[in-house]
C-alpha positions as CSV (number, residue, x, y, z in Angstrom):
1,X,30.1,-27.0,19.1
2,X,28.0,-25.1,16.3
3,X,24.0,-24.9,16.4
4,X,22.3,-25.4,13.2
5,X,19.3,-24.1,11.9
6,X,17.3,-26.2,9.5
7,X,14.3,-24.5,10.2
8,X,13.0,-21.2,11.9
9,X,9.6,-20.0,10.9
10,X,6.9,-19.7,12.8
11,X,3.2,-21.1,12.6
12,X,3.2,-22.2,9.3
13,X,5.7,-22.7,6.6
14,X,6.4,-20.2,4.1
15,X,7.0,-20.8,0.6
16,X,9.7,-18.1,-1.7
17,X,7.4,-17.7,-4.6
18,X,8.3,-17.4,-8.2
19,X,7.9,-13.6,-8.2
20,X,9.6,-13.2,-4.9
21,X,12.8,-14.7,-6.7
22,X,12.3,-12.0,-10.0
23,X,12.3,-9.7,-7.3
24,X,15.5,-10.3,-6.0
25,X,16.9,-10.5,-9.5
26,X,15.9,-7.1,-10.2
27,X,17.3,-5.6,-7.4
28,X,20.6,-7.5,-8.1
29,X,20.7,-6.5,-11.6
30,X,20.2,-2.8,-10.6
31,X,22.7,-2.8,-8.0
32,X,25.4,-4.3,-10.4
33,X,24.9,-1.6,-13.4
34,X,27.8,0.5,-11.9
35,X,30.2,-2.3,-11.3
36,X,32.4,-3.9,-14.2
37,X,32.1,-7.7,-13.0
38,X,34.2,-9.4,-15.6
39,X,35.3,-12.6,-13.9
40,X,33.1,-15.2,-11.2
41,X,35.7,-13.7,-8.3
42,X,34.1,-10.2,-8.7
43,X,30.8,-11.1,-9.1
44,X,30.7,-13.4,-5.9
45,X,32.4,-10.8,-3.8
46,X,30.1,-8.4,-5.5
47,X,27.4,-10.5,-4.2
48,X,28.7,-11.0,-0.4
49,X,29.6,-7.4,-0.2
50,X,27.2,-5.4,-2.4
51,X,24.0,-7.0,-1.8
52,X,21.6,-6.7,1.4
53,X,20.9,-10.4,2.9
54,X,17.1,-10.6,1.8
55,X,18.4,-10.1,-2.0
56,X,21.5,-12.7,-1.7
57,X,19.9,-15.3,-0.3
58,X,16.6,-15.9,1.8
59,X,15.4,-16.8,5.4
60,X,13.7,-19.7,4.6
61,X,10.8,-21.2,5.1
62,X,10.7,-24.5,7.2
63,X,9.3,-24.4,10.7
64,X,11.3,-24.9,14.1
65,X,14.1,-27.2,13.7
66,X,17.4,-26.7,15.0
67,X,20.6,-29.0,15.5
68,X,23.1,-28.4,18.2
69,X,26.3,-30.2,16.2
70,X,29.6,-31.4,18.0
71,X,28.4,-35.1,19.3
72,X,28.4,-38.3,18.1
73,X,24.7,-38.7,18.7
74,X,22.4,-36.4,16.7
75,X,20.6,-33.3,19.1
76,X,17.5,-31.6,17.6
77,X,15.0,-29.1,19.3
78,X,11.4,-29.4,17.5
79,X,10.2,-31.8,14.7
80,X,9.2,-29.0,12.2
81,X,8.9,-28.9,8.8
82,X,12.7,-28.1,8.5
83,X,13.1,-31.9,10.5
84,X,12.3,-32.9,7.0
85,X,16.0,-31.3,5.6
86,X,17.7,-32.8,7.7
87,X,17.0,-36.2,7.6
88,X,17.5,-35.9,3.9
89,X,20.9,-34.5,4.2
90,X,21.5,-37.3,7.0
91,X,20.8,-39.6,4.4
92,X,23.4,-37.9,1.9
93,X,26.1,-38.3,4.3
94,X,25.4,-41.7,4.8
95,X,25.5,-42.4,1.2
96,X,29.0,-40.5,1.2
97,X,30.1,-42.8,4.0
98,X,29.1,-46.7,3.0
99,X,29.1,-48.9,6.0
100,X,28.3,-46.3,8.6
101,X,26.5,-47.8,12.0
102,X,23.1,-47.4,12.6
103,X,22.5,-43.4,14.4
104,X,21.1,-42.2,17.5
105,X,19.1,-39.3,17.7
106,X,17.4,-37.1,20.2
107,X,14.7,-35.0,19.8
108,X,13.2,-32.6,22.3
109,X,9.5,-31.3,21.6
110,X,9.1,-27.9,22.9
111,X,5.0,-28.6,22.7
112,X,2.2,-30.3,20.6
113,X,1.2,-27.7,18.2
114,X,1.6,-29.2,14.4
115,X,4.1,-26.5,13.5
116,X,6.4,-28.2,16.0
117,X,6.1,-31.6,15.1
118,X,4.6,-31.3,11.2
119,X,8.0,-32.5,9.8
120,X,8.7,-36.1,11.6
121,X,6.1,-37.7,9.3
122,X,8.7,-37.4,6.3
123,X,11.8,-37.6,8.5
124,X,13.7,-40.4,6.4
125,X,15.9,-41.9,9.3
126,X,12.6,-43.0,11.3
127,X,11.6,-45.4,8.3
128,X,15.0,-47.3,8.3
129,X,15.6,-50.6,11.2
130,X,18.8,-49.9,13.3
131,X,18.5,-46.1,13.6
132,X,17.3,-45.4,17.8
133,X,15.1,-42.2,17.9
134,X,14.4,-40.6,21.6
135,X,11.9,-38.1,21.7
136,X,11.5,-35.9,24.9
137,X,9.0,-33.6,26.2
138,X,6.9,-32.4,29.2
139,X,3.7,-33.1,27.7
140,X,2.3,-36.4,29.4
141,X,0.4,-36.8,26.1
142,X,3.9,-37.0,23.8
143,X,3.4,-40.1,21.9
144,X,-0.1,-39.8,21.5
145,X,0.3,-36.6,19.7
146,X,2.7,-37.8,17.2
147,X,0.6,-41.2,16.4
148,X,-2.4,-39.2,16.7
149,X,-0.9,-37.2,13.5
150,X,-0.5,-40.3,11.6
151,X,-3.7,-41.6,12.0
152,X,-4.7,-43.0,8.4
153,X,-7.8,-39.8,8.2
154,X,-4.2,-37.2,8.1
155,X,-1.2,-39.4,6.6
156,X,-0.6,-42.7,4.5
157,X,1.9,-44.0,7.1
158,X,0.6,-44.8,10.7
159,X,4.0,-44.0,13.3
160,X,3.9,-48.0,14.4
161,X,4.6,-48.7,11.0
162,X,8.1,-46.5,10.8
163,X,10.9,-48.9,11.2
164,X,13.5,-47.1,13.5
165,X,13.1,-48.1,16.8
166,X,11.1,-45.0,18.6
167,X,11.3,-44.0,22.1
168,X,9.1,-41.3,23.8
169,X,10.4,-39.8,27.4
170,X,8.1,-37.8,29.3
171,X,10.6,-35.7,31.6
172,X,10.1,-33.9,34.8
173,X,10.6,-30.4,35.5
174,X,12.5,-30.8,38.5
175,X,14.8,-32.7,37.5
176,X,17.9,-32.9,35.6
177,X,19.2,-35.2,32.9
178,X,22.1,-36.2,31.2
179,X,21.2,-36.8,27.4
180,X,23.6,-37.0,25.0
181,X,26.7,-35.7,27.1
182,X,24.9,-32.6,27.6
183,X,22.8,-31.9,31.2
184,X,19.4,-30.8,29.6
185,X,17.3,-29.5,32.5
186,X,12.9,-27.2,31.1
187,X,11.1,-24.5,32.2
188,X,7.7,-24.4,31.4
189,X,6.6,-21.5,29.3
190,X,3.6,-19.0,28.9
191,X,2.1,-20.4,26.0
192,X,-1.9,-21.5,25.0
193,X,-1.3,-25.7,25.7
194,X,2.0,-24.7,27.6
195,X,5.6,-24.8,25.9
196,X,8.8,-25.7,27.5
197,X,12.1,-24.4,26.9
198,X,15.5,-26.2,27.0
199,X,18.6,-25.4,28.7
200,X,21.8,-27.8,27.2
201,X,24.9,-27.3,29.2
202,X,28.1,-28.9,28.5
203,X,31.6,-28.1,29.0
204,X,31.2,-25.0,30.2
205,X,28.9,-23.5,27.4
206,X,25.1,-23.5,28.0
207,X,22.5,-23.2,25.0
208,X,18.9,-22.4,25.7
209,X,16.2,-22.8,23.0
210,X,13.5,-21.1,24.1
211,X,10.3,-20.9,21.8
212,X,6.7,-20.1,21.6
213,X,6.6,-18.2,25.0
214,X,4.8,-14.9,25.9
215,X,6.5,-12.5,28.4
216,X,4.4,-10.4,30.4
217,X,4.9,-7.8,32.9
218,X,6.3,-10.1,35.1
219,X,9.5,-10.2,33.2
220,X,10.2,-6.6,34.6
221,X,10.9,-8.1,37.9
222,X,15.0,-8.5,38.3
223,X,13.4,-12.3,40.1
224,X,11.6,-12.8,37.0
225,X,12.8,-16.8,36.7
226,X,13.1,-16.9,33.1
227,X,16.8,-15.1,33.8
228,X,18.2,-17.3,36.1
229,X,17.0,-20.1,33.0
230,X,19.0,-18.5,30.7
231,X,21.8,-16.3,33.2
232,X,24.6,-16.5,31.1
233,X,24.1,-18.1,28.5
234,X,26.5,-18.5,25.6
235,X,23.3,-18.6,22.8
236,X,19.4,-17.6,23.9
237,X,17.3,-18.4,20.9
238,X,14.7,-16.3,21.3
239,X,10.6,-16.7,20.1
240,X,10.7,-12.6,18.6
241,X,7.6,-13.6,16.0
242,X,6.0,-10.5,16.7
243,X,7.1,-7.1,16.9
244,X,6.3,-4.9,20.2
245,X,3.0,-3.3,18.9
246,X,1.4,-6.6,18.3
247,X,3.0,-8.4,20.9
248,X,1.2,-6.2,23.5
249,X,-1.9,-5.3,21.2
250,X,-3.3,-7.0,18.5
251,X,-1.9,-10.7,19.3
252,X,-1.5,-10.5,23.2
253,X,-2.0,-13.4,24.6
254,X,-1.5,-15.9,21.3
255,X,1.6,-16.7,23.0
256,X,4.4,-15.2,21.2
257,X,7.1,-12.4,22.0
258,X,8.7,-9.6,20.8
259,X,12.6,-8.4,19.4
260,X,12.6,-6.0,22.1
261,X,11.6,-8.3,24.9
262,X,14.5,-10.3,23.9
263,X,17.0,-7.6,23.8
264,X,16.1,-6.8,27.6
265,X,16.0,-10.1,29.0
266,X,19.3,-11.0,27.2
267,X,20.5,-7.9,28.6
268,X,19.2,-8.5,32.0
269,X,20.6,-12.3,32.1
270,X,24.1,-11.4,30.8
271,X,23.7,-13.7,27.3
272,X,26.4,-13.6,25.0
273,X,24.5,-14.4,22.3
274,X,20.7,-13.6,21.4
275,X,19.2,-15.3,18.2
276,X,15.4,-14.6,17.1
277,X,13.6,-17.3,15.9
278,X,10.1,-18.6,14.9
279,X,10.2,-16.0,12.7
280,X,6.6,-14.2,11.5
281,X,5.4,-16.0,8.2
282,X,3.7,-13.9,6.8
283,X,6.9,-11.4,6.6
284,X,9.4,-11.3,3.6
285,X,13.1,-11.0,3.3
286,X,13.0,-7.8,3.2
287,X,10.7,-7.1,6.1
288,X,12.5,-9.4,7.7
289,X,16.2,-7.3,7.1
290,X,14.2,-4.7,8.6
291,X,13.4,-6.0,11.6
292,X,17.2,-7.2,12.8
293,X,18.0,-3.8,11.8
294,X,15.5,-2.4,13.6
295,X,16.5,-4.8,17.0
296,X,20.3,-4.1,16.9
297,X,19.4,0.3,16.8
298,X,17.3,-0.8,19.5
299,X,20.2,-2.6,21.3
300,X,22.3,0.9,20.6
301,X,20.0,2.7,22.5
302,X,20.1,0.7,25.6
303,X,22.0,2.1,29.0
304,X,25.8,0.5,29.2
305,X,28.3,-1.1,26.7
306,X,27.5,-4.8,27.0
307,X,28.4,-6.8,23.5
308,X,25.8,-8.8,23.3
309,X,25.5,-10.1,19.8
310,X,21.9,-10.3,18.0
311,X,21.4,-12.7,14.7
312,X,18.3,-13.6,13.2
313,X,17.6,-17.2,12.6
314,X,17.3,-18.7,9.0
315,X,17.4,-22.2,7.6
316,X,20.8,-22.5,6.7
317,X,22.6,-20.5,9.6
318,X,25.6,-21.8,11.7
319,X,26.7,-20.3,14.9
320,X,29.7,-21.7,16.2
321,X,29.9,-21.9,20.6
C-alpha cells in the first residue's frame, strides 16, 4: 500500500516561476565547480547526493490531492488542483493498456472551500461514460457545491453535463463504512465552514488525512479526541501550513496548524509516520527545506527516543505502508 501525493499546497496554487528555475541552476552550477562530472552516472549521483532537495527538484504547486494506491478501485482525499494530474496520468495508463474496463473511483472531500475541490472541473475521467465516481463528505450541501462551481457565470461545462456516472454520499459521523475495502470512519475538525478528517483502516495499517484543522489549547489535554483519531497510526498527514508564531498570532483562528503541533500530537498518539501537508503558498523551496529541517531539530529536542519519522509532502512523493 503506498500513498501518493499529486498535490499538497495550501490555499491557492503556486506556480515555479521562470526565475525560480535560473535560480536553482545557479546554485547547481556552483555546487558542481569542484567536482569532475565526466559521464551522466556522476552527474545524477552528483545530483541525488550533492544537491539540497529545493535545488534538485521542487515541492510543487497543486493544491490537496492525495491517492492511497494498493486497490483495484481508485482512493483520493480532496479534488484540488493536483486532481487535475492525476486524471491525466489515469488517462496515460489507459492508453498503455487498450481495452481496460471502465474505473471506479472514490473521492472523499475534506470540506467546500475551492482549494479543495478547484481541480474536479478538469478531471478527465469524469467526462468519459462507463467510469463510476463516488464522492463523499460530511457537508449536507456536497453536490450543490460542486454544481454550484460549474455554473455557466464560473466554467464552460455545467457538472450534469460530465459523462461519468456521478454519485455524491453525504456520510455520518457516527458511523462507520466500508468503502473500497478499507473501513473509512471522520472526525469533524476546527476549521471556519468545518473540515473533516479521514481515518482509512485496512489490514492492519491505518492512514489518517487530516487537513485544514486548527488545534487549540485543548489539544494539551492527554483526552484531547483528536489522538484516539489518529492513536497509532501508521501515516498522520498533517495540515502544518503555518509555522508556530503565526499559528498562535497573526493567523489564529484562519483554521490552520503548525509543524510543532504536529510533532506533539504525533508524539502523544504513538504515529509512526507524520507527513505535513497543505503546505504555505506563498513559501519557496528553499523556505520550505527550512522548515522540515527546522520540525525534525525540533523532534530531537523532545523528551524520549520514539522514531517517529517526519516527511514533508510534495507532488510527486510516495510513501510506501
Amino acid at each position: 500500500m503506498q500513498v501518493y501525493f499529486w498535490g499538497s499546497r495550501g490555499s491557492l496554487p503556486a506556480s515555479l516561476t521562470g526565475k525560480m528555475v535560473k535560480a536553482k541552476i545557479v546554485k547547481a552550477i556552483h555546487a558542481s565547480l569542484s567536482h569532475q562530472l565526466k559521464s551522466d552516472e556522476a552527474i545524477e549521483a552528483f545530483i541525488q547526493q550533492e544537491l539540497p532537495f529545493s535545488v534538485r527538484e521542487s515541492y510543487g504547486g497543486n493544491t490537496s490531492c492525495i491517492e492511497i494506491r494498493g486497490q483495484d478501485e481508485y482512493i483520493l482525499c480532496d479534488a484540488g488542483s493536483g486532481l487535475r494530474d492525476f486524471g491525466n496520468d489515469f488517462m496515460k495508463s489507459i492508453k498503455r493498456q487498450p481495452g481496460s474496463s471502465s474505473s471506479v473511483f472514490h473521492l472523499f472531500i475534506s470540506h467546500l472551500h475551492w482549494d479543495h475541490i478547484q481541480g474536479f472541473p478538469f478531471f478527465i475521467p469524469a467526462y468519459i461514460p462507463g467510469h463510476r465516481i463516488n464522492i463523499y463528505g460530511y457537508h449536507p450541501d456536497l453536490e450543490m457545491a460542486f454544481i454550484n462551481q460549474q455554473n455557466t457565470s464560473y466554467f464552460p461545462v455545467a457538472l450534469k453535463d460530465m459523462k461519468a456516472d456521478i454519485l455524491f454520499h453525504v456520510l455520518e459521523l457516527e458511523k462507520n463504512y466500508d468503502i473500497g475495502g478499507f473501513t473509512v470512519k471522520g472526525m469533524k475538525q476546527n476549521h471556519p465552514g468545518d473540515s473533516y478528517g479521514y481515518c482509512f483502516m485496512k489490514e492492519g495499517k491505518k492512514i489518517v488525512y487530516s487537513t485544514d484543522a486548527e488545534h487549540k489549547e485543548d489539544a494539551e489535554d492527554e483526552k484531547y479526541v483528536f489522538l484516539d483519531f489518529c492513536r497509532n497510526a501508521d501515516l498522520l498527514i498533517f495540515d502544518a501550513q503555518y509555522i508556530m508564531l503565526d499559528a498562535i498570532h497573526t493567523k489564529e483562528n484562519w483554521g490552520h496548524s503548525s509543524n510543532l503541533i504536529g510533532v506533539e500530537l504525533a508524539l502523544k498518539a504513538g504515529v509512526k509516520g507524520l507527513c505535513l501537508f497543505h503546505n504555505e503558498h506563498t513559501n519557496d523551496d528553499e523556505a520550505l527545506d527550512q522548515f522540515l529541517d527546522d520540525t525534525r531539530k525540533y523532534l530531537k529536542i523532545q523528551p524520549g527516543s520514539y522514531p517517529l519519522k517526519i516527511d514533508l509532502a510534495y507532488d510527486g512523493l510516495e510513501i510506501e505502508i
